[in-house]
N, C-alpha and C positions, 0 to 999 in steps of 0.2 A: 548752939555750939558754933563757935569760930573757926573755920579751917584757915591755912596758911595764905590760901588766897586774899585773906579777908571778906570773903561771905558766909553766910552763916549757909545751914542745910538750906532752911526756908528758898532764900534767895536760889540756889543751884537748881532746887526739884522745878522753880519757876520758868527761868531760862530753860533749861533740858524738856520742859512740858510740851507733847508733840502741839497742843494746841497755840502756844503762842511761837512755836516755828513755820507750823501754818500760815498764822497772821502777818508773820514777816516776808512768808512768801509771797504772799498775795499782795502784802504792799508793795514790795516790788514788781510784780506783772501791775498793778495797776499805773506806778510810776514811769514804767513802759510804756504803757500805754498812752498816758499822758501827753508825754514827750513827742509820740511817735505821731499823737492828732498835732499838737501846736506845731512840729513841726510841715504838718502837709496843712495846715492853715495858713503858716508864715510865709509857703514857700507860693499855697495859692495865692496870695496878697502879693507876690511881688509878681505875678504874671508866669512862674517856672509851670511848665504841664510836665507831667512825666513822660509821658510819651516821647521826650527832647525835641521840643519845640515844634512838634507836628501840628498843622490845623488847617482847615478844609478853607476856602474859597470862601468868601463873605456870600452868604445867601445859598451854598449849595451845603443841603444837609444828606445828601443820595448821590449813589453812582450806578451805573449799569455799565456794567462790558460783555456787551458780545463777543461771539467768537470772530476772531480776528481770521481776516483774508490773509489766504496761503498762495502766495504767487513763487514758489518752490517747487520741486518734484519732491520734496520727502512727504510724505502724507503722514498725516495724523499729528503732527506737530502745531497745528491752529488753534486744538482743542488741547494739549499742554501748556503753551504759552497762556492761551485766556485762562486756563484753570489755576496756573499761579499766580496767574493776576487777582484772580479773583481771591484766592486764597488769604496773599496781602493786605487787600483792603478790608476784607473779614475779620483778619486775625487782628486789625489795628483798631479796627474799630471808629475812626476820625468819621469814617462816612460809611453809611449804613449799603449794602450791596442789594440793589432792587432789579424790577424787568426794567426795562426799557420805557416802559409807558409813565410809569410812577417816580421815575429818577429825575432828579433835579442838574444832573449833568451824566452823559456818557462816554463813555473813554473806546473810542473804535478805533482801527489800523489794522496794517502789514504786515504779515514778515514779506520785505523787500527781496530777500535773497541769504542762500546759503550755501559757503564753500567750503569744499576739504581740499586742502595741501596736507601734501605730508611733512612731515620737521624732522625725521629722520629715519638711516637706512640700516640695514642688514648688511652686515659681510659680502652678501649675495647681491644687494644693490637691490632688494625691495622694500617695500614700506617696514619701516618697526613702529613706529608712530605719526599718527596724522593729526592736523586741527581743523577743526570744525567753526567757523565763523558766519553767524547769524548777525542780521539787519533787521530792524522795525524801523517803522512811521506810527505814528501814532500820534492822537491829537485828542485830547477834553474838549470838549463845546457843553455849555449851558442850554437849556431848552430854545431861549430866542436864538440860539444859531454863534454866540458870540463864543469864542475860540479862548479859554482858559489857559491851556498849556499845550504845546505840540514841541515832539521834537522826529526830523524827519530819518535820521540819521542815528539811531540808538543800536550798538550794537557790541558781541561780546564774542569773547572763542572760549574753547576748552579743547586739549590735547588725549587723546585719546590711543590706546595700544592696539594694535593689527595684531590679529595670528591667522593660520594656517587656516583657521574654521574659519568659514565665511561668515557662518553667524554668531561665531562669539564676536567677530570685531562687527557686526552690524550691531551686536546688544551694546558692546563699548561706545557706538557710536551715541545710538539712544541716551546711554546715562550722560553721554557728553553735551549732547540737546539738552536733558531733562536740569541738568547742574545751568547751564544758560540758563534755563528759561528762568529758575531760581534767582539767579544773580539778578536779572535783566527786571525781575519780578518786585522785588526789592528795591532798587535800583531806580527805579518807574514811580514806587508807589509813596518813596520818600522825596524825590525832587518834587511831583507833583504838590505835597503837602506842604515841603518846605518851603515853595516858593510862595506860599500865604503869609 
């Protein structure tokens, strides 16, 4: 029988059959797929990395960072800074995070120094807000001693809120270091790549 469509029943129960919607589905995720390898093939063939153009040092496949010298009064900030560092070059993956002995390059330095100004006042004429400005040195060298990347002068601030509690504005201070180290972490971990 004919309906006004012009298909007959046959043809409708074929189309409407869950099995050949299945099949349509599936060609489509497979054409998906398809697509989605030729293109990370096409894109490996013209030299694009996805990581946006990140890549380590001809000959270094390893890094080691120690915990970085603290020539500051805040303590405990040596072992924040190295730990986002570390974290960077983990999460990137460009170069594998080793000790010291087994790395093919290690990234060591400073924080040079760290100052708080305040940026602005209270009615009263005390702090409402201060900033926090941190320094590094820091320098890559390869096993033979030869100097990859250094920069002596790296540094960042973050503004931070004062109150009445002495230690809520010590904790504001903290998360104003810990956003630094973030930044500076980042920061570090892509010039040194990019400059390969």
């Amino acid at each position: 029988m004919v309906s006004d469509d012009g298909k007959n029943s046959n043809e409708r129960q074929m189309t409407n059959h869950p099995s050949t919607k299945r099949q349509g589905m599936r060609l489509e995720q497979i054409a998906k797929v398809t697509v989605a390898l030729v293109m990370s093939v096409a894109l490996a063939a013209c030299g694009y990395q996805l990581m946006g153009g990140l890549s380590a040092p001809q000959g270094v496949q390893s890094i080691a960072i120690p915990v970085l010298k603290n020539q500051t009064s805040e303590s405990g900030i040596a072992m924040v800074f190295s730990n986002d560092l570390i974290y960077e070059f983990t999460r990137s993956n460009v170069l594998h995070v080793v000790d010291k002995n087994r790395a093919d390059a290690v990234l060591s330095g400073t924080i040079v120094s760290m100052a708080v100004e305040t940026v602005s006042y209270t009615a009263g004429y005390t702090s409402a807000e201060r900033r926090v400005t941190i320094c590094l040195n820091l320098t890559l060298k390869c096993r033979d001693g030869r100097v990859l990347w250094s920069d002596a002068a790296l540094f960042d601030h973050e503004s931070y809120k004062v109150s009445k509690d002495v230690r809520v504005t010590e904790t504001n201070k903290r998360a104003a270091i810990g956003v630094i180290a973030e930044r500076l972490a980042e920061e570090i971990h892509n010039r040194i790549l990019q400059d390969f």
